[in-house]
KOLPA-561076 format. One record per residue (C-alpha): x, y, z. Coordinates in steps of 0.1 Angstrom, whole numbers, padded with zeros to 4 digits, always signed. Layout:
N
XYZ...
END
This chain:
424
+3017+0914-0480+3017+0882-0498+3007+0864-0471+2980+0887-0461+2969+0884-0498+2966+0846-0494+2947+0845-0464+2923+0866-0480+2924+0846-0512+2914+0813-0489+2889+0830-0470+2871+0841-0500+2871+0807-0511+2857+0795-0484+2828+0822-0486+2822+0813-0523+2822+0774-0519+2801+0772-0491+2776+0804-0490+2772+0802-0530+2742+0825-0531+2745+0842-0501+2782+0851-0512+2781+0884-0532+2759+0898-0508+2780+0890-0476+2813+0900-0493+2797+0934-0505+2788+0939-0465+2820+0931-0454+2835+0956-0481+2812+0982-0471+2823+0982-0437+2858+0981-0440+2856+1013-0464+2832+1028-0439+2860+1023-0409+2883+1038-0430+2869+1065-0440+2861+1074-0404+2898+1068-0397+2908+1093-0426+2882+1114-0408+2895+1114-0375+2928+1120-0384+2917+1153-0401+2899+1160-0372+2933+1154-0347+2955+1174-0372+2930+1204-0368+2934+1202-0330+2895+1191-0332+2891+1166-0302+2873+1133-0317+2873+1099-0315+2852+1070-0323+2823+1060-0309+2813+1027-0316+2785+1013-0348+2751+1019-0354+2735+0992-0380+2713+1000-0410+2700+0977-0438+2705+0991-0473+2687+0983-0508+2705+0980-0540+2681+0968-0568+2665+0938-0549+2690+0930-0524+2693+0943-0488+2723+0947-0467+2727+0946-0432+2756+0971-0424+2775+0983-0394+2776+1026-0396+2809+1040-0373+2801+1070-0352+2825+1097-0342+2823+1112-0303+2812+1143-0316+2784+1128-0341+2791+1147-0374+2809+1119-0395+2788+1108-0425+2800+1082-0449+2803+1096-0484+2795+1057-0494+2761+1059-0480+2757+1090-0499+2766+1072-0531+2745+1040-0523+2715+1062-0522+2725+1085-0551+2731+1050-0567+2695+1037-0558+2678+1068-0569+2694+1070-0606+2685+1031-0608+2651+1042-0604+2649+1070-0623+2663+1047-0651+2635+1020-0649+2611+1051-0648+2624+1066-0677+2624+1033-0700+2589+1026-0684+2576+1063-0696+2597+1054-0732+2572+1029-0744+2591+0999-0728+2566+0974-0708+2577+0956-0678+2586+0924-0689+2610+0939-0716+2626+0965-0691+2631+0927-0670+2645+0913-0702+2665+0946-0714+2686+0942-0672+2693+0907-0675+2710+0912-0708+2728+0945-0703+2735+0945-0670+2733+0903-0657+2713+0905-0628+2670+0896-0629+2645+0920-0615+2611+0909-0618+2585+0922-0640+2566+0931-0606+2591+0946-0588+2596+0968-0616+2562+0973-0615+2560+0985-0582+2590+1010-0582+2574+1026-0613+2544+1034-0592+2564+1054-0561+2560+1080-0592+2523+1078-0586+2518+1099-0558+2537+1127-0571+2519+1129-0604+2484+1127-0583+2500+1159-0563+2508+1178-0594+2473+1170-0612+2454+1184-0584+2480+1208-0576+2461+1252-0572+2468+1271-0602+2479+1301-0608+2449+1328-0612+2457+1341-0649+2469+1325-0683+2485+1344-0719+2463+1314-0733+2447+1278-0727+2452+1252-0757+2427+1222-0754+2424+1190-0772+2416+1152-0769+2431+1122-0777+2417+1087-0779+2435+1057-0761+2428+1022-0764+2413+1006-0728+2407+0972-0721+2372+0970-0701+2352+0937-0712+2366+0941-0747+2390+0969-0764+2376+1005-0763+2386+1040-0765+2386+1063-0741+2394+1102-0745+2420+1117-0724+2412+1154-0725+2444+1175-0723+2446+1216-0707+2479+1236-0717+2484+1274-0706+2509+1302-0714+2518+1311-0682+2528+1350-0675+2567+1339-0669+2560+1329-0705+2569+1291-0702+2539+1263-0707+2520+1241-0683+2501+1218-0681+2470+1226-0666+2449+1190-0661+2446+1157-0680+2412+1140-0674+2399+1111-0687+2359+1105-0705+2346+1078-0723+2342+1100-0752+2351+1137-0762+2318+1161-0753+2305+1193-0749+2297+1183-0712+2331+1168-0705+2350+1203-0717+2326+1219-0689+2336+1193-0661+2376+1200-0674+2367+1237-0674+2347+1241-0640+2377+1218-0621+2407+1240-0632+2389+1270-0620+2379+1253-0588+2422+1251-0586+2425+1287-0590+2423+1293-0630+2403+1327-0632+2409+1342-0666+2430+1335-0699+2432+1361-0730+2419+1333-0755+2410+1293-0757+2424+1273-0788+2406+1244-0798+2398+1220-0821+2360+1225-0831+2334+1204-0817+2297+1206-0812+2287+1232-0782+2325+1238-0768+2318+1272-0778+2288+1276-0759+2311+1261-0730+2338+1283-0733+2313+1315-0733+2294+1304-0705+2322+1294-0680+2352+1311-0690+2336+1352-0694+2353+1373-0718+2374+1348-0732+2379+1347-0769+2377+1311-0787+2394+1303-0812+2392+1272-0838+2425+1259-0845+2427+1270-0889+2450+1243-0895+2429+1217-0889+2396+1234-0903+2413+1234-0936+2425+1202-0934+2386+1191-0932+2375+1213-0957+2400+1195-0983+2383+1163-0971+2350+1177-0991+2371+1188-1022+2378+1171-1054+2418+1170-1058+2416+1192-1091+2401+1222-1066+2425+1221-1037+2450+1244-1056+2426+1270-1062+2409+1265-1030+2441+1266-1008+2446+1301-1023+2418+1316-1014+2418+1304-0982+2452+1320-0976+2437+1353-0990+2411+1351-0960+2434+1338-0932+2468+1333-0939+2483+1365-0948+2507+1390-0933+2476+1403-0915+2481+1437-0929+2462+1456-0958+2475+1481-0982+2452+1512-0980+2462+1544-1004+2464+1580-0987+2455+1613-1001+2485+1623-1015+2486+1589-1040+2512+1573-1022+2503+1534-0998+2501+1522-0958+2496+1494-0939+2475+1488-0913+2461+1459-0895+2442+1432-0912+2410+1437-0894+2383+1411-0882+2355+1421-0898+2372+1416-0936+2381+1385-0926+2344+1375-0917+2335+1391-0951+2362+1379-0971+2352+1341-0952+2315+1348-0957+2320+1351-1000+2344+1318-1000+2319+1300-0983+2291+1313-1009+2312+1305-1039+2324+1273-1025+2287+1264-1016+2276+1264-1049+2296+1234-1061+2302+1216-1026+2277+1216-1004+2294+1201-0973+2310+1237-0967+2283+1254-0958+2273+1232-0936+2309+1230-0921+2305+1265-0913+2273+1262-0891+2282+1250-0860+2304+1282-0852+2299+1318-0857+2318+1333-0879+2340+1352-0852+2357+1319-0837+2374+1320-0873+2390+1349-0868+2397+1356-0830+2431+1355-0834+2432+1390-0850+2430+1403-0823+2462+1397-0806+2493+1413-0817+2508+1407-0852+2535+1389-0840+2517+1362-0820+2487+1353-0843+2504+1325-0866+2508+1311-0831+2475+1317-0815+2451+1300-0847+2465+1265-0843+2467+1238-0818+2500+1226-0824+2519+1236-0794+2494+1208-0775+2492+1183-0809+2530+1178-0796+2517+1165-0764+2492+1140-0783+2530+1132-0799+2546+1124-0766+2512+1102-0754+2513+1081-0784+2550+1073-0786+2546+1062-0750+2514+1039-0758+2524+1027-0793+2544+0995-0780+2518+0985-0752+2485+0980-0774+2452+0983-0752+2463+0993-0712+2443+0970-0688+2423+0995-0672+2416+1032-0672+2438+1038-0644+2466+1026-0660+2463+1047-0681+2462+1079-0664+2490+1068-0645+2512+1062-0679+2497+1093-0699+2506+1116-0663+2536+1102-0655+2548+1111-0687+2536+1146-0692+2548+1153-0662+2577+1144-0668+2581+1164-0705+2570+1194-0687+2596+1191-0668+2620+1186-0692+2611+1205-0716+2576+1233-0714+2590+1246-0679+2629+1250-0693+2617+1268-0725+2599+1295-0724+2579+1311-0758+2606+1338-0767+2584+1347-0796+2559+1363-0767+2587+1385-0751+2580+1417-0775+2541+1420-0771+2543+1408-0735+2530+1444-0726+2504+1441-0743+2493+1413-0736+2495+1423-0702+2468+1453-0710+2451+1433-0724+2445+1411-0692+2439+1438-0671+2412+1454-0694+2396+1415-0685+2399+1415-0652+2379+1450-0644+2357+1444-0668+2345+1408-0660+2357+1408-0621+2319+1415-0614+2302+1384-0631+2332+1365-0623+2326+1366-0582+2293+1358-0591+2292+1330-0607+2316+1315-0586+2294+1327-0551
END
């Protein structure tokens, strides 16, 4: 043994003070091999003690990658041809959770050259900036496949917004990355689309709304959105008999931006008493006594319709914050069930992808070009889908589910007709 130890000693000396470079990498191929041989050995001898006939049959060669370094290395065959090494199995596990890990620190805010930076530290070996850009776009064609990937023909509800990203062209600009989220029937969220205009428009909604019905979209109960000039018109025209509504929490929001601070107290009040109550009203019976019932839509159009006059008196501005909707886009959300509305009047569900797009920018200032942009701001959707919208579905949902249900089928025989169509 100790001579056998010895010889191996001087011949790795020999490998080290003469191959330098090359010396890791040979000394890793002649390991693999050996624990490849023996494994077939351990193998065979299975095989024998099961009165299986086998024996070896020679080496096949294959080149392997770990990181940036290929390997040339001899494969043994059996007679029978059903040995596989478990080590090849690893190597490629091995290979596949390296690249996952540069993916995921690409898709954490972390550019390039600092992943580069972060390796050589942690773990002593130097991966260029470019070959970490490269594996970081195998990713690419999988996130094209799920943004044009059909949909599925009916949605709870779509949620729609836009967020601004900084581009480099000839100088620093923004451009709008429009964002499509849907309750699915399974009751877990998806992402319907991300698309990319210069600026947030009336026209662009249309374009975002005519190619996820071209995918399959054909109906959704209601569309929540922030409020913008003609996406109502939008929604009406190419999504029929679906109900818009203006996300609340952001309306109010603006309307404290008109508001001195000494009227935000008293303002905020009455605002709750039009939109943010237990959506039921007390109504007295015959016999003296009190039940509730629904709060209805058309009280809350009357009870919005006197805080706007009274308001209007002294601010100005919130009348005219008021005209670029009707009324009903206020309060669509009473028409769901009771126990969805506080989540059906708000945007937030999709403000929390915004969250994931600008943790992911915040460390890279102005991306070079609008493709690399989609290609960050998708990879990394995708990604929290994954991880998160398609693992948890909206539990809250479960109890109405039925209704909602109804409530899509009373669409879909009433609007089948114009539907077919407009889509001829």
């Amino acid at each position: 043994m100790n001579t056998l130890r010895e010889m191996l000693a001087k011949d790795m000396d020999v490998v080290f003070n003469f191959l330098k470079e090359d010396a890791v990498n040979l000394t890793l191929e002649i390991l693999f091999n050996i624990m490849m041989k023996a494994e077939r050995e351990e193998f065979l001898n299975e095989e024998r003690a099961n009165g299986i006939r086998n024996k070896g049959n020679g080496y096949y060669t294959r080149f392997i990658k770990l990181i940036q370094h290929h390997f040339r290395v001899n494969i043994p065959r059996d007679r029978n041809g059903i040995f596989k090494p478990m080590l090849l199995e690893i190597l490629k596990k091995n290979e596949e959770t390296q690249l996952e890990l540069f993916h995921s620190m690409y898709l954490a805010g972390m550019s390039t050259h600092k992943i580069s930076k972060v390796l050589q530290k942690v773990y002593g070996y130097k991966i260029s900036a470019s070959t970490i850009s490269n594996i970081t776009k195998r990713y690419e064609q999988s996130m094209n496949e799920w943004l044009r990937r059909p949909l599925r023909e009916e949605y709870y509800f779509l949620y729609i917004d836009a967020i601004n990203v900084k581009v480099r062209r000839e100088t620093v600009d923004t451009e709008s990355v429009y964002i499509v989220l849907g309750v699915k029937r399974d009751l877990k969220r998806e992402i319907l689309g991300i698309y990319t205009f210069p600026q947030e428009s009336k026209e662009g909604w249309r374009a975002v709304i005519r190619d996820i019905k071209k995918r399959g979209m054909r109906r959704a109960l209601g569309v929540i959105s922030d409020e913008l000039t003609g996406l109502h018109e939008v929604i009406s025209q190419e999504l029929k008999g679906t109900r818009h509504q203006i996300c609340l929490v952001h309306k109010y929001r603006n309307m404290l931006k008109i508001l001195r601070q000494k009227d935000r107290d008293v303002f905020k009040l009455e605002w709750d008493e039009v939109f943010l109550k237990d959506h039921y009203e007390k109504e007295e019976t015959k016999e003296g006594g009190e039940i509730l019932k629904p709060y209805a839509k058309s009280e809350a159009i009357r009870r919005l319709k006197a805080l706007i006059d009274k308001w209007s008196a002294k601010y100005r501005g919130i009348r005219n914050a008021f005209k670029i909707n009707p009324l009903e886009v206020y309060v669509q959300y009473l028409e769901y069930p009771i126990g969805i509305q506080r989540m059906v009047y708000t945007t937030n569900w999709i403000e929390n992808l915004n969250k994931q797009i600008r943790s992911t920018l915040k460390v890279r200032g102005a991306l070079p070009n609008i493709d690399s942009a989609m290609n960050l701001i998708g990879q990394s959707l995708q990604a929290y889908e994954e991880e998160k919208l398609q693992i948890y579905g909206v539990t809250s949902f479960i109890a109405v589910q039925e209704e909602l249900d109804f409530m899509l089928e009373q669409q879909r025989r009433r609007y089948e007709d114009e539907w077919v169509k407009q889509n001829e």
